[in-house]
N, C-alpha and C positions, 0 to 999 in steps of 0.2 A: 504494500500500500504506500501512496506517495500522498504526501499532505504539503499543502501549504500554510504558511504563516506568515501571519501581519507583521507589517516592521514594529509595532510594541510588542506582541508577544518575541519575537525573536531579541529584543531588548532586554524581556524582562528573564529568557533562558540564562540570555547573557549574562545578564546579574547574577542571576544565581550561582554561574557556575564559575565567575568571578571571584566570588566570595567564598570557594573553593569547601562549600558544602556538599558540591554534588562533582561528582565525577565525569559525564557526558550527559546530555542534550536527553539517551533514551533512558536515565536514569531520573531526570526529573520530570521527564513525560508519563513514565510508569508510575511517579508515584500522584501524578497531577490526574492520572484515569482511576489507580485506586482511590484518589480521596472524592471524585467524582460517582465513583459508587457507594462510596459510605454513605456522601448527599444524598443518593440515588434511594439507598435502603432506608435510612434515615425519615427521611420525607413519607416514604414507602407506609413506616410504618407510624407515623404522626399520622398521617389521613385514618389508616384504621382507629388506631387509638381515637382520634375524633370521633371518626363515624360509629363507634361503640359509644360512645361519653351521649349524642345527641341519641342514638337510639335506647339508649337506657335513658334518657331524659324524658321523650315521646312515649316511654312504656309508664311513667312515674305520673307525666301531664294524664294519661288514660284516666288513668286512677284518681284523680283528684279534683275535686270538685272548683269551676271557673272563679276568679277573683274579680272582681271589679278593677280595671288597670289604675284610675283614681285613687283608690283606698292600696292599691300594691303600692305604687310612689311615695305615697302617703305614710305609709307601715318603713319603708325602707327612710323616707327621710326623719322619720323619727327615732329609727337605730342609729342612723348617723348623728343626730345631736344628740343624742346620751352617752353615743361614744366620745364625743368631742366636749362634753360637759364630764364624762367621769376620769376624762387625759387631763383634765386643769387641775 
């Protein structure tokens, strides 16, 4: 496979391999594709974990009876001054 590179990326191999951390060009490209899959898996499993968090949220909403959105704001901004009244 041949690839091309932009004059920054080929910049910033350079740097690196300047500063004589790395050894050649396919040394910091291998380790720039594994950290691209850590991202890869990573993300991978953030979305699940999400999409477990809201479907167990939609299973919890099932179950419980509608609030008025008025009196929910309402209910929340008064945890927040007795929080900020019991900090002083």
């Amino acid at each position: 496979m041949s690839i091309s590179l932009t004059p920054n990326q080929e910049r910033f191999i350079q740097t690196k391999l300047q500063a004589g951390k790395y050894h050649s060009v396919e040394e910091v490209l291998e380790i720039a594709l594994q950290l691209l899959d850590e991202y890869d898996r990573a993300e991978t499993e953030w979305v699940r974990d999400v999409r477990e968090k809201i479907d167990a949220a939609i299973a919890v909403s099932e179950q419980t009876a509608p609030i008025d959105g008025e009196i929910f704001v309402n209910q929340i901004l008064e945890r927040f001054e007795q929080q900020r009244q019991t900090e002083q």
